[in-house]
N, C-alpha and C positions, 0 to 999 in steps of 0.2 A: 498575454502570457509573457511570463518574463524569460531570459535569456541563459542560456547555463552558464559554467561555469568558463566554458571554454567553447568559441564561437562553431568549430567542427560539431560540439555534444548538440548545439540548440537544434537543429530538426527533427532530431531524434527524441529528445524534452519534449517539443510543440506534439510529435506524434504519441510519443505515450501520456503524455497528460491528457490529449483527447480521447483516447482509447479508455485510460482508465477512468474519467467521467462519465461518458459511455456506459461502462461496464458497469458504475459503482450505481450512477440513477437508477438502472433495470433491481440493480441491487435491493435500493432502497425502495423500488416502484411496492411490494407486496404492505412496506407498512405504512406508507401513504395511503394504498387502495383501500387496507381496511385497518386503520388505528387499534382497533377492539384484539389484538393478534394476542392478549392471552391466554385467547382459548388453544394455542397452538402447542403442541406437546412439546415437551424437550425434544426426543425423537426427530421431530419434524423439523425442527429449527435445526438440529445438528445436519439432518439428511442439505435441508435446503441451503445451508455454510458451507456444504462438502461439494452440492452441485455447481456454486457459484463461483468458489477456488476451480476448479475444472474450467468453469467455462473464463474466469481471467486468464490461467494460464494457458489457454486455447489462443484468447484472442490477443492478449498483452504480455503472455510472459518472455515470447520472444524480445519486441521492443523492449521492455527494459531491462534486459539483460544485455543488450547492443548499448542500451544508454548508461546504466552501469559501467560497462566495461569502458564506456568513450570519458566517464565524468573519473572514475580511477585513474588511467589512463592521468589526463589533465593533472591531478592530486600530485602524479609522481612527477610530471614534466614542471610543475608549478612550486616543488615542492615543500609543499604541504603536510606530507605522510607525518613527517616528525611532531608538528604542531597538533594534529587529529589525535595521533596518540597519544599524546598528552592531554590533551580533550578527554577522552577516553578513561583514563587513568584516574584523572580529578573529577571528572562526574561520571563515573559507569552507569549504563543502563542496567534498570531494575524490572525486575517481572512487576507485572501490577498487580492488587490483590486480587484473589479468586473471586469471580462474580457471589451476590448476595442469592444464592437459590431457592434460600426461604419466602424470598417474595416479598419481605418488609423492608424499607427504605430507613 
């Protein structure tokens, strides 16, 4: 695992990055166990997205919200903030398009 940005943020990094691999396998375990998943209803995909946000911010939303706040933190001591918002600025994040729900690729 690599190190953060600021030597106090790394155990905090190591613990949510394990947490959230953790979290994200169980995640992914249902389309592993059975690939054929689109016999699953919208319905059901939504329910099991809503259970699984629950259950990350159970087990991880704390730590990264400690790690957040420790790698900010670092941004403004290192400072950085002016450089990110200009980042920012010149490439904004964009929503991605709406998933294809008709089902053709």
């Amino acid at each position: 695992m690599a190190h953060s940005l600021s030597p106090e943020c790394t155990p905090l990094k190591h613990q949510y990055d394990a947490c959230f691999n953790t979290w994200f396998e169980g995640y992914l375990e249902p389309a592993i166990a059975n690939p054929n998943t689109k016999g699953h209803s919208q319905a059901q995909r939504i329910e099991y997205s809503k259970q699984k946000k629950e259950e990350y911010d159970r087990k991880c939303g704390s730590i990264w919200a400690e790690y957040k706040d420790c790698v900010q933190k670092a941004v403004t001591e290192k400072g950085l903030g002016g450089l990110l918002n200009q980042a920012r600025q010149e490439n904004p994040l964009r929503e991605p398009p709406p998933p294809d729900v008709s089902g053709s690729s």
